[in-house]
N, C-alpha and C positions, 0 to 999 in steps of 0.2 A: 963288265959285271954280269952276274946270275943273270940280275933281270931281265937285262938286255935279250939275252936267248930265252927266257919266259915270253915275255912282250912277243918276238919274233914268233913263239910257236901258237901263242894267242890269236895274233891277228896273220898268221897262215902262211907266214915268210918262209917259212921249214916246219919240216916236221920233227916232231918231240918223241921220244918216248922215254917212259918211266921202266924201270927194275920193280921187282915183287917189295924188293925192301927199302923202296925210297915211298911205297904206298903206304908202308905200317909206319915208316916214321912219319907223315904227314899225317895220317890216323894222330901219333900219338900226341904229337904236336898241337895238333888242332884239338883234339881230347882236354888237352890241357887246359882250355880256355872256358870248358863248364858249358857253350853252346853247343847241344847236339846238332842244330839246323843248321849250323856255320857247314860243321862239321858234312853233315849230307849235301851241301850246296857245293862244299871244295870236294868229293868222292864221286859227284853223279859227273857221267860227262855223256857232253850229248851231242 
């Protein structure tokens, strides 16, 4: 499943990378739930 390669790029098994347009879907995704702070917590990476 998804997650599974989530989890993996989480905790540093592989590396991940995102598309320009897998960013604005999760923007809009996350937009949808009315928390901006969700929102700024799942966009910062650090």
């Amino acid at each position: 499943m998804s997650i599974n390669l989530f989890d993996a790029v989480v905790s540093k098994e592989i590396d991940g990378y995102l598309c320009a347009t897998t960013l604005t879907t999760i923007d809009y995704l996350v937009a949808k739930l009315q928390d901006k702070q969700l929102l700024l917590d799942v966009l910062i990476v650090t």
